[in-house]
C-alpha positions in Angstrom: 19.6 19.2 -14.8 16.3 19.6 -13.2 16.3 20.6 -9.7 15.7 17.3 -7.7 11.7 16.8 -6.2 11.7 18.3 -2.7 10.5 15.6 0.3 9.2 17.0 3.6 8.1 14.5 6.4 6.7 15.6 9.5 7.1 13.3 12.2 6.3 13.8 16.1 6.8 11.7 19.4 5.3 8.4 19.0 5.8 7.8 15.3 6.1 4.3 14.0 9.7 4.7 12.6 8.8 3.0 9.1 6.2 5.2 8.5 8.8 7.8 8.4 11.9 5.6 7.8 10.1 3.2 4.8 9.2 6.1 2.5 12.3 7.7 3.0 14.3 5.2 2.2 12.0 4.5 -1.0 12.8 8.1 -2.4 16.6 7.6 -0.8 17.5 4.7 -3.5 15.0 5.9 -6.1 17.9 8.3 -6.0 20.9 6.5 -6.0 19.4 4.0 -8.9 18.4 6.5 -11.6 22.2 7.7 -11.0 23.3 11.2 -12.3 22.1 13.8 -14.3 18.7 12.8 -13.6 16.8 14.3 -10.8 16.1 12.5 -8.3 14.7 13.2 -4.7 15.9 15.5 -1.4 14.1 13.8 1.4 13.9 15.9 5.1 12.4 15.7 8.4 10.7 18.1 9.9 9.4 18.1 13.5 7.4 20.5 16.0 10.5 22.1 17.2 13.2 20.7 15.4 14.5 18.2 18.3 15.0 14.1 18.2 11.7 12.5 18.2 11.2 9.2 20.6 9.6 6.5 18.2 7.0 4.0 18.8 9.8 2.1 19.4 11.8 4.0 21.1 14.5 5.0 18.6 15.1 8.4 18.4 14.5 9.6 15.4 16.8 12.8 14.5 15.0 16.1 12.7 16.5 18.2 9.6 14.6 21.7 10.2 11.2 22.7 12.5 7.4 22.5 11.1 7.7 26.4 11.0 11.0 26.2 8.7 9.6 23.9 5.9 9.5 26.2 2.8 6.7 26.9 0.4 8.2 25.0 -2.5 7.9 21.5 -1.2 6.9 18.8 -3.7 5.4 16.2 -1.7 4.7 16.4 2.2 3.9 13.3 4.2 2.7 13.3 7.7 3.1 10.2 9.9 0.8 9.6 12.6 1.0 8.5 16.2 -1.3 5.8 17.9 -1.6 5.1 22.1 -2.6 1.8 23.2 -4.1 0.8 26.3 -7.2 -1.3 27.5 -9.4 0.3 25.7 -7.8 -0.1 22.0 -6.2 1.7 20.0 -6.4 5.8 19.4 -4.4 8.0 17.4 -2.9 11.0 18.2 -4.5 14.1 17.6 -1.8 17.0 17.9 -3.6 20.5 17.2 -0.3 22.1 16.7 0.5 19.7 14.0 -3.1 20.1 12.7 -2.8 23.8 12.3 0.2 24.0 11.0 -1.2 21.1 7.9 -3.9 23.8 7.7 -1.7 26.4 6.6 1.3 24.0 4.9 -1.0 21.3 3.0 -2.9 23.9 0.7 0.3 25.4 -1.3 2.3 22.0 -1.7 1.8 19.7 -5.0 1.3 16.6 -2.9 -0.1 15.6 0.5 0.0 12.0 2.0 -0.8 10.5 5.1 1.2 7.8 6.4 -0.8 5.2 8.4 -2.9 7.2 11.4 -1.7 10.4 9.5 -5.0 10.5 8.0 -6.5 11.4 11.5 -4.5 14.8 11.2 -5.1 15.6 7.5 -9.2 14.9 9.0 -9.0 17.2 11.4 -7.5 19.7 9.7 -10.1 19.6 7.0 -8.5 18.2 3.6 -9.9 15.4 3.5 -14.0 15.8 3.3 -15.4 14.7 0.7 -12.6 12.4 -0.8 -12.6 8.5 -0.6 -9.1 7.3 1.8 -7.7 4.9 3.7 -6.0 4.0 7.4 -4.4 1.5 9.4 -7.1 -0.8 9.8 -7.1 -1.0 13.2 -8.4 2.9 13.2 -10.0 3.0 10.2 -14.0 2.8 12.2 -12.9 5.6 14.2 -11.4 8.1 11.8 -15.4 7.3 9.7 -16.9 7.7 12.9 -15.4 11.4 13.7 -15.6 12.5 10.0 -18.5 11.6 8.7 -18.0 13.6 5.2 -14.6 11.6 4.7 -15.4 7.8 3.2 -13.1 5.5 4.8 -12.2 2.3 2.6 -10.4 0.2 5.3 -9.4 -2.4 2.5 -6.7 -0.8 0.4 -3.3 -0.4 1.0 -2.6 2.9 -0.6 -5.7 5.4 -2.1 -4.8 8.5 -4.0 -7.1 11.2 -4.5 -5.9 13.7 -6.9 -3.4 15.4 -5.0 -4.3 13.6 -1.6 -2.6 10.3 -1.1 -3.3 8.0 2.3 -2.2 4.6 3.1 -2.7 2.0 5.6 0.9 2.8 6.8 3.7 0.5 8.2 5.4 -1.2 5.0 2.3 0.1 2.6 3.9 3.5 3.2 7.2 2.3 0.8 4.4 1.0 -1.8 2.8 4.3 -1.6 6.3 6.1 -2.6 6.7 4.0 -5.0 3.5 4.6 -7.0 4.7 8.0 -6.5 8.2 7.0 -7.8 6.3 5.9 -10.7 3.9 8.9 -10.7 7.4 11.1 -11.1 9.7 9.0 -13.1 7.9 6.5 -14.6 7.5 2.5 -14.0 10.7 1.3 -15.1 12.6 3.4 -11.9 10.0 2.5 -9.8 10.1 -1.6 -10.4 14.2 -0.9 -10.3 14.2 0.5 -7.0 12.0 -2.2 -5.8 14.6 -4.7 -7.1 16.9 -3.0 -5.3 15.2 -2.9 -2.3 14.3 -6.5 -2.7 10.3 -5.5 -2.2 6.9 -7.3 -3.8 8.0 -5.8 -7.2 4.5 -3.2 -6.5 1.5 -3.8 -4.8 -1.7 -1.9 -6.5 -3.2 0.9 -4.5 -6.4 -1.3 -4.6 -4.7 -4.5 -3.1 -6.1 -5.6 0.2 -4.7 -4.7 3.4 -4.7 -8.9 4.0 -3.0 -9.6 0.8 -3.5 -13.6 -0.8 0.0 -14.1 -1.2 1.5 -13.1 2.0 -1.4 -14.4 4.0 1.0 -17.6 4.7 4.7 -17.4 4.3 6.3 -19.1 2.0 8.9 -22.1 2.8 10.6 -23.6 -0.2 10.8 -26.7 1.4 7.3 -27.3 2.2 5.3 -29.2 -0.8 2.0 -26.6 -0.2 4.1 -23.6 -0.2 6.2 -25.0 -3.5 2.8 -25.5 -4.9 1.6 -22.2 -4.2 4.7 -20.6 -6.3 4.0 -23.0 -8.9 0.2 -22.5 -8.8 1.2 -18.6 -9.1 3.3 -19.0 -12.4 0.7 -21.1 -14.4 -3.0 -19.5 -13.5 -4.1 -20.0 -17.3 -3.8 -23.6 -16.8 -5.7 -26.7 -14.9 -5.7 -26.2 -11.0 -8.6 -27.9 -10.3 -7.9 -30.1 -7.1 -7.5 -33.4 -8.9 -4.7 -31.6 -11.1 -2.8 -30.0 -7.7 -3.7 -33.6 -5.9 -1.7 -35.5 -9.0 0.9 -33.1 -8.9 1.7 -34.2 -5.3 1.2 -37.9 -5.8 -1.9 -37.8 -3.0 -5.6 -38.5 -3.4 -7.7 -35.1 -3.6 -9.4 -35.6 -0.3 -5.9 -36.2 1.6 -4.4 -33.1 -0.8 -7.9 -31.1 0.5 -7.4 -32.0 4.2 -3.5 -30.9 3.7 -4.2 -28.1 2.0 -6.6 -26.3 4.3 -4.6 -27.2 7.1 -1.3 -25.3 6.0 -3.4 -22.5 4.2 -6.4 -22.1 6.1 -8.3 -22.1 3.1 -9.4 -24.8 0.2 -7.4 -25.4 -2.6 -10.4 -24.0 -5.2 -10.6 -20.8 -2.9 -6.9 -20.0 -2.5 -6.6 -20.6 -6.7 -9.5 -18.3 -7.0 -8.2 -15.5 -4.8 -4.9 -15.7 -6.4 -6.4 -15.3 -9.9 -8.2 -12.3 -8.7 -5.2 -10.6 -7.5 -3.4 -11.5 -10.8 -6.2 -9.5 -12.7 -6.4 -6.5 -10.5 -2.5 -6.0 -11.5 -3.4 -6.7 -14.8 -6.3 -4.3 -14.9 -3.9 -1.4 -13.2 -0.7 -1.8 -14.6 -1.3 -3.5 -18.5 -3.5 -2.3 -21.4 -5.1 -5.4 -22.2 -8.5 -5.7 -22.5 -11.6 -8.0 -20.7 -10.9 -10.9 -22.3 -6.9 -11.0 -22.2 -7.2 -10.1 -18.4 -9.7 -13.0 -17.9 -7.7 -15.6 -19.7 -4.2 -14.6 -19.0 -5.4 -14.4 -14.8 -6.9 -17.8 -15.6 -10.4 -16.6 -14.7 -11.6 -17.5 -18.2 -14.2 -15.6 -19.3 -15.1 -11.9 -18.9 -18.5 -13.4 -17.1 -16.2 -15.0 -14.6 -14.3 -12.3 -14.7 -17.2 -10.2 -14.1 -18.8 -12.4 -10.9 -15.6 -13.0 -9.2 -15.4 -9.1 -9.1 -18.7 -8.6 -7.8 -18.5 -11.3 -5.0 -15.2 -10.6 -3.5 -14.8 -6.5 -4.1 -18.4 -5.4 -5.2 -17.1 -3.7 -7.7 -16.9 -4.2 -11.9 -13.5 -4.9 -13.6 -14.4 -1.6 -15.3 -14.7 -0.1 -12.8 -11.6 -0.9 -10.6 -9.3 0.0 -13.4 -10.9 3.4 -13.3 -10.4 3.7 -10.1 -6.6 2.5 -9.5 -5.2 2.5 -13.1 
């Protein structure tokens, strides 16, 4: 059996603990589901001198070997980053010991990734110039500002650059392992671990930070929020506002007022935005082409397809699934 794929996480006083805790936990039952005789992953933590680390939290958060002891061979080597907040905003932490010890680990390992304000530290260190990433959003104007040959996208929830992955951090750091879970072992682990987990089944790198479906939560015994699941599972159809209005027995202005009210948003927009999201998966994760992706999202036609693209991401269907496929 092949060896199993070697997990380093370096963590330091302050760390939110799912940064550290969420993609661990990702590779943990990654693991546990693809059973034996496949290989699966051997996660450790790694901190500045091997000690407990105090959390964001304040949960101690216990270390498997020092910065200095983490071997050549690793496989994939996350950082997590710290923040302070006070009444200025928010800053992140900018260790130089743990930026010059990335500077000397990050070259030789297979895969770097920055976990939430981690990107600060990969920055400074220098492996990041040139290449297009992502941050919490909160510091995403100040990691631009002091690296101005770094392109910070504050949308995304998870970019990958080659061998350089960063993500927005919190829970996008357990989307990011799983793209890499997938990226190792192939989709079919990857959407069984999330099962298992009981996650969104995966969120596309390219997804927005402010996600449509989880911009409300859902309550099964609300009439929007039933409507919302429903409107989800049939986006080829009819869901102009007299069709939703009819489907709740109430006259489309009432429906409208209702609607906004529990959403923030009109019915037409929310339908929209949730067709969009449907054909970013679609372009990332199927093989169909234009015109499947614009009728099966319910968008209709590639020119739909096309301007609801340009209007809400500036960017081309084409050229998203380049990007994030």
């Amino acid at each position: 059996m092949l060896p199993p794929h070697r997990v380093v996480i370096a963590a330091f006083p302050g760390v939110e603990l799912l940064n550290v805790t969420g993609p661990a936990e990702v590779f943990s039952v990654a693991t546990r589901v693809a059973g034996t005789g496949r290989p699966g992953y051997a996660v450790r933590i790694a901190t500045p001198d091997g000690e407990p680390v105090t959390t964001a939290g304040g949960i101690r958060l216990m270390a498997d070997l020092t910065l200095d002891e983490v071997p050549g061979d690793v496989d994939t080597l996350l950082v997590s980053g710290a923040v302070r907040v006070d009444d200025h905003g928010v800053e992140p932490v900018l260790d130089p010991g743990i930026i010059d010890w990335l500077r000397e680990a990050a070259p030789g390992t297979h895969r770097v990734a920055a976990v939430c304000s981690g990107a600060h530290l990969l920055a400074a260190a220098g492996l990041l110039d040139g290449l297009c990433v992502t941050t919490h959003w909160r510091t995403a104007a100040r990691l631009a500002a002091d690296h101005p040959r770094v392109t910070v996208d504050p949308d995304p929830i998870f970019i990958r650059e080659g061998r350089l992955w960063t993500c927005a951090g919190i829970a996008s750091g357990m989307d990011m392992a799983l793209a890499m879970v997938t990226e190792d072992h192939g989709p079919e682990l990857a959407l069984a671990t999330a099962r298992t987990m009981v996650m969104y089944v995966k969120r596309a790198g390219g997804q927005s930070q402010f996600s449509v479906p989880l911009t409300a939560p859902v309550d099964p015994a609300d009439r929007i929020d039933a409507l919302r699941v429903w409107i989800g599972e049939h986006l080829p159809e009819d869901l102009s506002a007299e069709v939703l209005a009819a489907r709740l027995h109430l006259s489309v202005r009432h429906f409208s007022r209702l609607f906004r009210r529990r959403t923030g948003t009109t019915p037409a927009a929310y339908v929209e935005s949730v067709r969009l999201e449907a054909a970013r998966r679609l372009l990332q994760d199927s093989g169909h082409d234009l015109p499947e992706i614009a009728a099966l999202s319910g968008l209709g036609s590639v020119e739909s397809l096309h301007r609801a693209f340009l209007r809400h991401l500036g960017t081309t269907p084409a050229a998203y699934r380049r990007r994030f496929r």
